[in-house]
TIMARZA-713814 format. One record per residue (C-alpha): residue in three letters; x, y, z. Coordinates in Angstrom, 2 decimals. Layout:
TIMARZA-713814
@kolza:Ala	px:X	py:Y	pz:Z $
...
end
This chain:
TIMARZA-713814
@kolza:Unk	px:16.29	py:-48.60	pz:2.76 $
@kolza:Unk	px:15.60	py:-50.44	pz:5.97 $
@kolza:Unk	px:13.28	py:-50.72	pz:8.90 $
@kolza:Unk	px:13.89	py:-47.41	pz:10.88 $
@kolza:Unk	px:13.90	py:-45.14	pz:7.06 $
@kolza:Unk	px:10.43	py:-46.81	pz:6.91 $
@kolza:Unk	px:9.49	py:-45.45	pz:10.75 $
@kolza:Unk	px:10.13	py:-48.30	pz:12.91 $
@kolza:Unk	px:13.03	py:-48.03	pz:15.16 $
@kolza:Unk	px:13.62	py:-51.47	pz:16.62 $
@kolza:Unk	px:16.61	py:-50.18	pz:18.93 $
@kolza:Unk	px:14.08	py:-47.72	pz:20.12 $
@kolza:Unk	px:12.25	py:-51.36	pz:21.14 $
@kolza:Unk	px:14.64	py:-52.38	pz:22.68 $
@kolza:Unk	px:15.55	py:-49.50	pz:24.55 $
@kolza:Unk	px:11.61	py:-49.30	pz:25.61 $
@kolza:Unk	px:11.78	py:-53.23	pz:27.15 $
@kolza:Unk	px:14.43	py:-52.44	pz:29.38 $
@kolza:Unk	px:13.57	py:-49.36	pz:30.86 $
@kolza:Unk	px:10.43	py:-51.37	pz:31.97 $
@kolza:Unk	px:11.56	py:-53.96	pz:32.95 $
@kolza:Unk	px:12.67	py:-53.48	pz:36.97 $
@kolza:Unk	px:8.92	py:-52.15	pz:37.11 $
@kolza:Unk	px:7.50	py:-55.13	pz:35.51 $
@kolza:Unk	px:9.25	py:-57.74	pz:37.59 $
@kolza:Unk	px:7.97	py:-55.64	pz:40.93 $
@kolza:Unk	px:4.54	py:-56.61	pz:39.87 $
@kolza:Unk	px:5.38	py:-60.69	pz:39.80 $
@kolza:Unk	px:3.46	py:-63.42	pz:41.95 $
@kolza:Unk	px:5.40	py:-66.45	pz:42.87 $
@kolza:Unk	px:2.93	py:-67.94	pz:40.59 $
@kolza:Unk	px:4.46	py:-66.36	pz:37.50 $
@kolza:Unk	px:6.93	py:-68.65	pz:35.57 $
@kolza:Unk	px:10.08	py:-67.40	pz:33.31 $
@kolza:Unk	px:10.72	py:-63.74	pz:32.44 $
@kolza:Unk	px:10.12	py:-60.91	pz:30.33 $
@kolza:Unk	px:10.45	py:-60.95	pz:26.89 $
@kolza:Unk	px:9.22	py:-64.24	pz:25.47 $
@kolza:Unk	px:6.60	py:-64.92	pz:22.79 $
@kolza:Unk	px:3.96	py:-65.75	pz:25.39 $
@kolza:Unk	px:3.57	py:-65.25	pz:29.70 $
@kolza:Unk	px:3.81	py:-68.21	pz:32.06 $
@kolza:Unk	px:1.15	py:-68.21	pz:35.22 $
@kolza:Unk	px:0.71	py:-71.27	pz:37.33 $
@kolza:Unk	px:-2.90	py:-71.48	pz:38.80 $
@kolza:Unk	px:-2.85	py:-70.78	pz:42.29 $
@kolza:Unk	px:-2.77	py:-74.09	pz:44.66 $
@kolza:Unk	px:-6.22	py:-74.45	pz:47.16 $
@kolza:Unk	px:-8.89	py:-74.18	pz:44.48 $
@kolza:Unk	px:-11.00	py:-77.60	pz:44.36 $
@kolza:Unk	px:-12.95	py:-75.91	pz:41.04 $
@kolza:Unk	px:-11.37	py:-72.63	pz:40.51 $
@kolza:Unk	px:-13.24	py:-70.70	pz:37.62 $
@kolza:Unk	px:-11.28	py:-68.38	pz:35.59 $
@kolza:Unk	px:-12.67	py:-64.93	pz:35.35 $
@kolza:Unk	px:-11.11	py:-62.10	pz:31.74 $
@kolza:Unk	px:-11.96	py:-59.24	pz:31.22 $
@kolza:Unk	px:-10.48	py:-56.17	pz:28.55 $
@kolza:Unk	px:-11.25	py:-52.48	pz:27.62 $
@kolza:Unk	px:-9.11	py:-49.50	pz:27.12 $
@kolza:Unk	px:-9.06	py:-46.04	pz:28.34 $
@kolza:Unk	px:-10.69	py:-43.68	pz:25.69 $
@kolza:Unk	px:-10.46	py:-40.46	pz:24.89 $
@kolza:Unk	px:-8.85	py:-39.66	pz:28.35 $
@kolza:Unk	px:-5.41	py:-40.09	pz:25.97 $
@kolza:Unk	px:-6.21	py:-36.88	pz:24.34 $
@kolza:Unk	px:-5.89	py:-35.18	pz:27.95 $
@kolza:Unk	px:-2.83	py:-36.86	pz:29.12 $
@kolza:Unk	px:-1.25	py:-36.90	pz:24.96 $
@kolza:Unk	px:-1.73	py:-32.64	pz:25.36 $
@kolza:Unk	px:-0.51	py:-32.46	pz:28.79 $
@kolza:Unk	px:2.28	py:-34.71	pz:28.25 $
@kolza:Unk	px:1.61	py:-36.03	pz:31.39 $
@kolza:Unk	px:1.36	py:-40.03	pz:31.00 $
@kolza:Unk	px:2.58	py:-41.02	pz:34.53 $
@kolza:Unk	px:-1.31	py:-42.23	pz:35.82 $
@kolza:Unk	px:-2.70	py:-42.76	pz:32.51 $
@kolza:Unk	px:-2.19	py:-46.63	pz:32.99 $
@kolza:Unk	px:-3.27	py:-46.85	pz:36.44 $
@kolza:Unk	px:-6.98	py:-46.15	pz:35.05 $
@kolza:Unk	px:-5.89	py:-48.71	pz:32.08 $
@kolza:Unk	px:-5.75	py:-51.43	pz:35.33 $
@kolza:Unk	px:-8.81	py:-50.50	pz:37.32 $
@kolza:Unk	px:-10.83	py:-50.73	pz:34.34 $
@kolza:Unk	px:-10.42	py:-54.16	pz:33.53 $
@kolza:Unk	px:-9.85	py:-55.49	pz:36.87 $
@kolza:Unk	px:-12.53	py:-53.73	pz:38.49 $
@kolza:Unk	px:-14.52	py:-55.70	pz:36.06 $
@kolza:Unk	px:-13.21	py:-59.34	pz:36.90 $
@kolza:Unk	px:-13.84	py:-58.11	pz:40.65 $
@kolza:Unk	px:-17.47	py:-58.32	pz:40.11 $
@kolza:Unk	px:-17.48	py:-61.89	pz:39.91 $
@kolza:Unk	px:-15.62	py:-62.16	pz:43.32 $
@kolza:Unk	px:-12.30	py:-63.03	pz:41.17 $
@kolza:Unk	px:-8.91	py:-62.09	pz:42.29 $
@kolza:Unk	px:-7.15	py:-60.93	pz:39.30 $
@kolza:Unk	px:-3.71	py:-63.18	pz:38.58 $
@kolza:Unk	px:-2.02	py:-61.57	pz:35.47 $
@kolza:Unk	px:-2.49	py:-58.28	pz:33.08 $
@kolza:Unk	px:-1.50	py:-57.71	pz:29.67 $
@kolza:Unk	px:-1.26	py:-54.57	pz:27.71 $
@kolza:Unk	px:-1.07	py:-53.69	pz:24.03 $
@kolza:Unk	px:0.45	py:-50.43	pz:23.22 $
@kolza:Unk	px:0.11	py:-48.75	pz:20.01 $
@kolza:Unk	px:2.02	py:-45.60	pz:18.59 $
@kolza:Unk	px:3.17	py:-44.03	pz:15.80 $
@kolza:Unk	px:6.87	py:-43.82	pz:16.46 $
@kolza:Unk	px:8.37	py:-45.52	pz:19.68 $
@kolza:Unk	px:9.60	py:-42.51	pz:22.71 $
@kolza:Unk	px:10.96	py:-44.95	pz:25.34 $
@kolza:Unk	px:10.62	py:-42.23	pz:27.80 $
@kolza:Unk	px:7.07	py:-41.42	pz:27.38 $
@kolza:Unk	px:6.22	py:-44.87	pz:27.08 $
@kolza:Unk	px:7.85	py:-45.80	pz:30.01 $
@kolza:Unk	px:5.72	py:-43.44	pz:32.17 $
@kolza:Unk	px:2.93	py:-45.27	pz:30.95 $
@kolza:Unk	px:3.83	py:-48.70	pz:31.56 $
@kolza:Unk	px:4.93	py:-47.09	pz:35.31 $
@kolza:Unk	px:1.00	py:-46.29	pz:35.79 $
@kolza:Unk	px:0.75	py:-49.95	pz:34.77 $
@kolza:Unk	px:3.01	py:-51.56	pz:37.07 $
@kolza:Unk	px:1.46	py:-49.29	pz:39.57 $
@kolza:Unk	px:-1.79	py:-50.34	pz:38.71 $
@kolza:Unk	px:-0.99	py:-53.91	pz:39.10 $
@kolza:Unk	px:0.46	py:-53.07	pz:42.58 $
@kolza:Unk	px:-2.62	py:-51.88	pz:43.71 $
@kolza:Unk	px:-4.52	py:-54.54	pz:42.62 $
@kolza:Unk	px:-2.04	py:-57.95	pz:43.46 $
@kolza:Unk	px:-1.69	py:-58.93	pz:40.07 $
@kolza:Unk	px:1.32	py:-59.66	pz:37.77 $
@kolza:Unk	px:1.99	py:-57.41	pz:34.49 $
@kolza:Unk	px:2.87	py:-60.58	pz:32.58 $
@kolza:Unk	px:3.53	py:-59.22	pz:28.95 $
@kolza:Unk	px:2.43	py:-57.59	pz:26.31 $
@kolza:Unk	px:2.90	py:-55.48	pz:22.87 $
@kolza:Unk	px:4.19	py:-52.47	pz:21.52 $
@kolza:Unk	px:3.20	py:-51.53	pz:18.01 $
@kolza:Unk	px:4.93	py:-49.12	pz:16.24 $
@kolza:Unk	px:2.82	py:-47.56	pz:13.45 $
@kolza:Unk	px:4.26	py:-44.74	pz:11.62 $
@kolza:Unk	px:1.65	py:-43.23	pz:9.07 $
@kolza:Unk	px:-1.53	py:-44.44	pz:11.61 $
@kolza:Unk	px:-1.19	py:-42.23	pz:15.03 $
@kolza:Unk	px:-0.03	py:-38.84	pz:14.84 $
@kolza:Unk	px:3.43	py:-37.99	pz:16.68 $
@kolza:Unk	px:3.27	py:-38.35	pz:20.14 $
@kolza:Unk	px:0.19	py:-40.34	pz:19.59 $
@kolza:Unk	px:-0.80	py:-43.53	pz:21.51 $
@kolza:Unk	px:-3.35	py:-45.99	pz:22.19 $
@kolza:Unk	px:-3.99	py:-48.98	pz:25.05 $
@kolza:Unk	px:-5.80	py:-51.67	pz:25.61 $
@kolza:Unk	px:-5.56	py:-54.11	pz:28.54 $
@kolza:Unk	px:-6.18	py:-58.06	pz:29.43 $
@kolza:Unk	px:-7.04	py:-59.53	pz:32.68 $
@kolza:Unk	px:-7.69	py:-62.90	pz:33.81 $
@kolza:Unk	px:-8.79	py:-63.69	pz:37.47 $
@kolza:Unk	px:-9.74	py:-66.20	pz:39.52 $
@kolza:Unk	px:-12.41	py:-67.70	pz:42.35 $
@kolza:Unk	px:-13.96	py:-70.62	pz:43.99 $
@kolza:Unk	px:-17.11	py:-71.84	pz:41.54 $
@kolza:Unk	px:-19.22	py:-71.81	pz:44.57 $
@kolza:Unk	px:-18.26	py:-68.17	pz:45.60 $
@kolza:Unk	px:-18.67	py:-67.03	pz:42.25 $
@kolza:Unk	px:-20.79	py:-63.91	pz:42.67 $
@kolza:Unk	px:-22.99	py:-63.60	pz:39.77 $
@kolza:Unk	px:-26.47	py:-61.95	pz:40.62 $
@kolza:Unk	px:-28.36	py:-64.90	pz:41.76 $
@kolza:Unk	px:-28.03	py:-63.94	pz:44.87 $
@kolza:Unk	px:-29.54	py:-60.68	pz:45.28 $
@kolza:Unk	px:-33.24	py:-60.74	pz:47.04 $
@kolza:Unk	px:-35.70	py:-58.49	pz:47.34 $
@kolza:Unk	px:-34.88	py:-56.13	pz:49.99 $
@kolza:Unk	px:-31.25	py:-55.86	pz:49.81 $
@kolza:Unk	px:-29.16	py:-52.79	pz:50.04 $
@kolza:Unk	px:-27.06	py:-51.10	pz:47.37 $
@kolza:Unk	px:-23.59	py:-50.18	pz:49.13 $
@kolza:Unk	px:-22.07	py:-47.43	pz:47.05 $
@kolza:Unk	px:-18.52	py:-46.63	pz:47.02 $
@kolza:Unk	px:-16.92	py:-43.40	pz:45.93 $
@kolza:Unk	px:-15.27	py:-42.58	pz:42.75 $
@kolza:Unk	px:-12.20	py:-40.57	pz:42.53 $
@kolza:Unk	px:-13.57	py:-38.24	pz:39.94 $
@kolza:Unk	px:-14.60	py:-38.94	pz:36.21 $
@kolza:Unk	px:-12.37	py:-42.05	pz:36.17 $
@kolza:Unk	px:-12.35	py:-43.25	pz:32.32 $
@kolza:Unk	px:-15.31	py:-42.50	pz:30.98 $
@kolza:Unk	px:-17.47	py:-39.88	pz:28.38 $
@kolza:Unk	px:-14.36	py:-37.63	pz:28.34 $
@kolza:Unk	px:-15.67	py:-37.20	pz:24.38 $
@kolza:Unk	px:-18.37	py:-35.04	pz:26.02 $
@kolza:Unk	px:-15.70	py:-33.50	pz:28.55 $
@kolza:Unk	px:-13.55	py:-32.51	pz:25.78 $
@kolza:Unk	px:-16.66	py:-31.29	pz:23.70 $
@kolza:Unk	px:-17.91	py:-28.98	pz:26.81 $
@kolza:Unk	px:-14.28	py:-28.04	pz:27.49 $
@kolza:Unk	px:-13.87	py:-27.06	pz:23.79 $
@kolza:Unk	px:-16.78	py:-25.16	pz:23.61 $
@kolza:Unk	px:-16.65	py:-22.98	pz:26.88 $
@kolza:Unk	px:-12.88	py:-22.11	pz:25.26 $
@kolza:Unk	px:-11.17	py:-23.03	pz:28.24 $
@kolza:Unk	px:-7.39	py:-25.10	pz:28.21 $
@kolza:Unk	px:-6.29	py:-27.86	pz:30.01 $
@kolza:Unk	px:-4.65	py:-25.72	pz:32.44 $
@kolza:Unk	px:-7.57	py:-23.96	pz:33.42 $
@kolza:Unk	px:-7.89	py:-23.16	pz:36.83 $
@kolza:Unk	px:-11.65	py:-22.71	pz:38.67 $
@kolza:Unk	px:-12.42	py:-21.74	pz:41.56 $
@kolza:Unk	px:-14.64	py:-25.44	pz:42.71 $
@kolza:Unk	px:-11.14	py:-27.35	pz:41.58 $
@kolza:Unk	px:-9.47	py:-25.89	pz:45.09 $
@kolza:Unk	px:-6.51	py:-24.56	pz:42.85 $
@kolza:Unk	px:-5.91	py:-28.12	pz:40.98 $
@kolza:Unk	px:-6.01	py:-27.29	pz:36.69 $
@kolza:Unk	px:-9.38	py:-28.33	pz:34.86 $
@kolza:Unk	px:-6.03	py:-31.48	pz:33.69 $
@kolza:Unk	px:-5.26	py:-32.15	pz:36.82 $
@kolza:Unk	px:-8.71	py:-33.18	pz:37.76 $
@kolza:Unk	px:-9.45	py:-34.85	pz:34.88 $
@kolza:Unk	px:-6.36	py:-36.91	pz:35.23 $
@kolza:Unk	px:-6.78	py:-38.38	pz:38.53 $
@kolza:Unk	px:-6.72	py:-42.23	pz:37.78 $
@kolza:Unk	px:-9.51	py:-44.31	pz:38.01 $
@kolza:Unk	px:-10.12	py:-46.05	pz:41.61 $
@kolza:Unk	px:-9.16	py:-49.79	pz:42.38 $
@kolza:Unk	px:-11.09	py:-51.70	pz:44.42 $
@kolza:Unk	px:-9.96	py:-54.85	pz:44.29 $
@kolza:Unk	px:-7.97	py:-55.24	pz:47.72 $
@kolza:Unk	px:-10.89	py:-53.80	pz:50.16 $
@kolza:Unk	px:-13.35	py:-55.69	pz:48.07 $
@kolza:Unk	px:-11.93	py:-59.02	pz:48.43 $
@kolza:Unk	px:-11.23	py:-58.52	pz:52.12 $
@kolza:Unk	px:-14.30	py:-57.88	pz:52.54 $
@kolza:Unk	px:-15.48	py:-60.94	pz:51.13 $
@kolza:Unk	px:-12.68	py:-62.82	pz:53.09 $
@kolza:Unk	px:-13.68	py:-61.40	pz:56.64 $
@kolza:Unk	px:-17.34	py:-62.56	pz:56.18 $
@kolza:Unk	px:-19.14	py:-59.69	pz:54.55 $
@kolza:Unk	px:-21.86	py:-61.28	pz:52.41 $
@kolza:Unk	px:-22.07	py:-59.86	pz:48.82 $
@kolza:Unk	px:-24.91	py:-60.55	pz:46.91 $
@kolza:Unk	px:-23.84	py:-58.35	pz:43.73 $
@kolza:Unk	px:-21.00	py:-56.00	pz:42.40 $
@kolza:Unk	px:-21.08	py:-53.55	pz:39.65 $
@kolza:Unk	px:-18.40	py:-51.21	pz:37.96 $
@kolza:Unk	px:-19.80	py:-47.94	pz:37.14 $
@kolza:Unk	px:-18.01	py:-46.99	pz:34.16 $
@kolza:Unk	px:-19.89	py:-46.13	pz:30.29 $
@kolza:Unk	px:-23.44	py:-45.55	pz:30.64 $
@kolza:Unk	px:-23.50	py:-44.54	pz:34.22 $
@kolza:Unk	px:-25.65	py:-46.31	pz:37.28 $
@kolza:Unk	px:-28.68	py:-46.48	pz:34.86 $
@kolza:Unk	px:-26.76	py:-49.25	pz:32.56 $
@kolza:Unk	px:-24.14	py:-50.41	pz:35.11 $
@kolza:Unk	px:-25.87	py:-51.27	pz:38.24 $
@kolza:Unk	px:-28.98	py:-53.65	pz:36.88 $
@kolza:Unk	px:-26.43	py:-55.82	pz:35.16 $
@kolza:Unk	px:-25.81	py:-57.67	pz:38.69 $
@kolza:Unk	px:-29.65	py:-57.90	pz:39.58 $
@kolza:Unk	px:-32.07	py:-60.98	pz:38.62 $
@kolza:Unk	px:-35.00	py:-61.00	pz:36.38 $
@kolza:Unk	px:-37.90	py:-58.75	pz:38.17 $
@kolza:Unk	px:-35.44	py:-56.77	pz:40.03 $
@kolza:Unk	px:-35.13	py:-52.69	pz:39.61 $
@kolza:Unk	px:-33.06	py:-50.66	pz:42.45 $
@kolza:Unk	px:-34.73	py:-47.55	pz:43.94 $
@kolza:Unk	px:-32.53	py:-45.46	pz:44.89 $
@kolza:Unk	px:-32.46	py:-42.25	pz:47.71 $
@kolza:Unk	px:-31.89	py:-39.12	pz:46.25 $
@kolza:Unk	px:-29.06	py:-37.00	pz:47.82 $
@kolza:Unk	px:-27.73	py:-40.17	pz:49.57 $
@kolza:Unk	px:-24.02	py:-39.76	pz:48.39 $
@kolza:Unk	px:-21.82	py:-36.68	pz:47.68 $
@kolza:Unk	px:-21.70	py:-35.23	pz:43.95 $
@kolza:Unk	px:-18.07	py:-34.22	pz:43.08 $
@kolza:Unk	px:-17.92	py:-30.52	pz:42.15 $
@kolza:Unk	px:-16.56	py:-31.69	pz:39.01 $
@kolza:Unk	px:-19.63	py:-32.94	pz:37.80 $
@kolza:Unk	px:-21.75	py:-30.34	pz:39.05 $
@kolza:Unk	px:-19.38	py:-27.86	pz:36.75 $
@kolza:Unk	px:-19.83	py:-30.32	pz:33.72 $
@kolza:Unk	px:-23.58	py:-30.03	pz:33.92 $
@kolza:Unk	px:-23.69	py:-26.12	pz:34.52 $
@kolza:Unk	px:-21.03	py:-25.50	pz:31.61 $
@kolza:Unk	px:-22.48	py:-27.99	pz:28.86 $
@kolza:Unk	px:-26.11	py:-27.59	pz:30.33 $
@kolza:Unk	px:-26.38	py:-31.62	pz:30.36 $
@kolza:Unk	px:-30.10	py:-32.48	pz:31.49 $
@kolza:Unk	px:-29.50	py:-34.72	pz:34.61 $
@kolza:Unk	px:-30.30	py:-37.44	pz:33.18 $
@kolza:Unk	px:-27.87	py:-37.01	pz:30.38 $
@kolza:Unk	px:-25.20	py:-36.89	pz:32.84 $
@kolza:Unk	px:-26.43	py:-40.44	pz:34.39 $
@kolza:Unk	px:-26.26	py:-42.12	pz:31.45 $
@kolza:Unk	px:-22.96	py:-40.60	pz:30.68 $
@kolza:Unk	px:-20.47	py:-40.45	pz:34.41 $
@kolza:Unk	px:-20.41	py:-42.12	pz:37.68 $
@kolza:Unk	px:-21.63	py:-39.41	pz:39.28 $
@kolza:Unk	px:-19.38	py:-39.74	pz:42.57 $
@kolza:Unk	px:-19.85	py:-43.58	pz:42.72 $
@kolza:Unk	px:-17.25	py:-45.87	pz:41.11 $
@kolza:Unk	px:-18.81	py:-49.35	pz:42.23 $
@kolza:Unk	px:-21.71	py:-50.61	pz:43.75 $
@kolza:Unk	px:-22.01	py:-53.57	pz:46.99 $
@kolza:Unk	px:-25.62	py:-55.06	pz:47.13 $
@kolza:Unk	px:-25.72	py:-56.82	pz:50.67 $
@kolza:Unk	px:-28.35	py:-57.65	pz:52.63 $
@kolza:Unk	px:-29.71	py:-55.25	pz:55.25 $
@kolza:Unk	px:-28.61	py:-56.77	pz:58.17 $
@kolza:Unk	px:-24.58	py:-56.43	pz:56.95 $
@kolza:Unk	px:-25.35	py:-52.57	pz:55.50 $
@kolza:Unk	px:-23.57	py:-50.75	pz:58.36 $
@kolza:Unk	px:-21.02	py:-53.18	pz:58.81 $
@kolza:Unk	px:-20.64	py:-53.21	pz:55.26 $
@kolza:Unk	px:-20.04	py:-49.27	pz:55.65 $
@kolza:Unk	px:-18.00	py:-49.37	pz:58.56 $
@kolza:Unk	px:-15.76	py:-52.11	pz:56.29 $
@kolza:Unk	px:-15.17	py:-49.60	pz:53.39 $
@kolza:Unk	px:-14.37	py:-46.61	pz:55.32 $
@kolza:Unk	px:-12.11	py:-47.94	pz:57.65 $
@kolza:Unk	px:-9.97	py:-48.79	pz:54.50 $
@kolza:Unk	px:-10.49	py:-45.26	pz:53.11 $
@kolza:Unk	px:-13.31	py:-45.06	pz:50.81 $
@kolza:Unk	px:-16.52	py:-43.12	pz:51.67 $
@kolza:Unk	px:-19.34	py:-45.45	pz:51.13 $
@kolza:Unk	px:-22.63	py:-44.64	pz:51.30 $
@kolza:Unk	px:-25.98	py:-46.71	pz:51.42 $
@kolza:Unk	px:-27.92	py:-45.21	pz:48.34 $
@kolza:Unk	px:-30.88	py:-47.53	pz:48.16 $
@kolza:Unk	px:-32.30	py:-51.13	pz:47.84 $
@kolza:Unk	px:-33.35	py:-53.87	pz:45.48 $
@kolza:Unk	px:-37.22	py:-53.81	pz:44.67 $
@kolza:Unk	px:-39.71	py:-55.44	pz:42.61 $
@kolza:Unk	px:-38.80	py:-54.22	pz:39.06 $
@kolza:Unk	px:-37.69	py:-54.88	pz:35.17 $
@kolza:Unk	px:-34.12	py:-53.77	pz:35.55 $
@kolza:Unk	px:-34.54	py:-50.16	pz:36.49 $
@kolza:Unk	px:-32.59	py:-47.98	pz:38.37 $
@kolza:Unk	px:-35.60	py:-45.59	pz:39.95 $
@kolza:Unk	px:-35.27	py:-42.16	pz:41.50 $
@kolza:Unk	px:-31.96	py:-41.03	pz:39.87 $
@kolza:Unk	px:-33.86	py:-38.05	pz:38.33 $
@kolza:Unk	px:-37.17	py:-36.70	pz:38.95 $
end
């Protein structure tokens, strides 16, 4: 017996690393050092920083697999694998420098896996950082065929004192929403349970989708902020807090960047609802503020400025493409986020 009779196909390996890697070395900053294929990645701290602070953050994609694993579409999949991590790091200000990604299966397809690491290297693109290794795992006996998992690593970096970290935010500042692109990464385990249960398929087609499949939809990747966020920041735009809106909605999200005595009220029908979520409700009859504590609800990240910057803060964001919408302010409080529901 040997390796590949046991399920592991190391040509298969090697076939995998160099059908990435053109699209890995498109994603390299001049400060990356060496190459592809070592046992650890090389990064050289950017020059300029007197006391640079070094910003990591990790998570995966969930249950969104399932969609793209039946679809056999994989091609975006790590695009939202990206945004999730460094949309985190952003919140701090940081500028992400490198990503890593472990990738877990239970027997190695270099073409499907490719398409994958593609939505990575795109990802990466979009957000100026270097895909500076990682790991494939192959697991026969632990994921099914055509089976996979992810799970990313980001580190970033900023200036200590431009470190963005709540403090900041007063009473009487303005939360600057920007728009999601859909459900991005999160509570697809509800979307696959109402899916499931109103009997409907992947390929679905409704009439509030505008002829795109209930897949299609679901699929689009999860938005990246990073580059109109920290222009922002460059041109003078004064940020008091960030938040990513990903598990557990506004209602969790949003008071993790306020200080102690702080709530946000926020104005009802001040952004636009995406029909997809309005469908999710309807079909699973989720109480509203199920669906709150579950999806973005039509706003991927949150800008809390103070009121003088709001409309230039607005103007900023859509002149770069992404509706942005001022959906309330910071009040006296214990961490709430008030008015979401009646």
């Amino acid at each position: 017996m040997d390796y590949r009779e046991a399920g592991v196909d190391i040509e298969a390996g090697r076939s995998f690393v160099e059908k990435i890697r053109r699209g890995v070395e498109r994603t390299y900053r001049p400060e990356v050092l060496g190459g592809l294929g070592g046992f650890g990645g090389f990064f050289q701290l950017p020059s300029g920083y007197k006391e640079p602070v070094l910003v990591s953050g990790t998570d995966g994609v969930g249950t969104k697999l399932k969609i793209a694993q039946t679809l056999n579409c994989h091609e975006t999949i790590g695009i939202d694998l990206v945004a999730m991590c460094v949309n985190d790091v952003l919140t701090s200000g940081a500028e992400p420098l490198f990503f890593l990604d472990y990738l877990a299966t239970g027997k190695l397809e270099p073409q499907q896996l490719a398409q994958v690491v593609t939505g990575i290297v795109e990802g990466c693109c979009l957000s100026g950082c270097a895909l500076l290794g990682g790991e494939t795992a192959e697991m026969p006996g632990f994921y099914q065929l055509g089976e996979y998992d992810l799970a990313g690593f980001c580190v970033g970096i900023v200036e200590k004192r431009l470190l963005v970290d709540g403090s900041q935010v007063k009473l009487g500042d303005v939360a600057i929403a920007l728009a999601s692109q859909g459900v991005h990464s999160n509570g697809f385990s509800l979307v696959r349970k109402i899916v499931e249960t109103k009997g409907l398929g992947w390929d679905s087609r409704l009439d509030l989708l505008k002829g795109k499949s209930l897949g299609e939809v679901l699929l689009t990747p999860t938005q990246i902020y990073v580059k109109p966020v920290l222009e922002a920041l460059r041109t003078g735009i004064e940020i008091h807090g960030m938040a990513h809106i990903t598990g557990g909605g506004l209602p969790e999200n949003l008071p993790r960047c306020l200080q102690e005595g702080q709530s946000v009220r926020v104005y009802p029908n001040s952004w636009e609802i995406l029909p997809i979520f309005r469908w999710l409700a309807q079909a699973g009859e989720v109480s509203d503020r199920a669906m709150f504590d579950t999806f973005n609800m039509g706003i991927g990240f949150v800008a809390i400025v103070p009121p003088q910057q709001a409309q230039d803060t607005l103007n900023w964001f859509e002149s770069k493409n992404i509706a942005a919408y001022q959906i309330g302010e910071v009040v006296e409080g214990t961490g709430d986020v008030l008015g979401l529901t009646s």
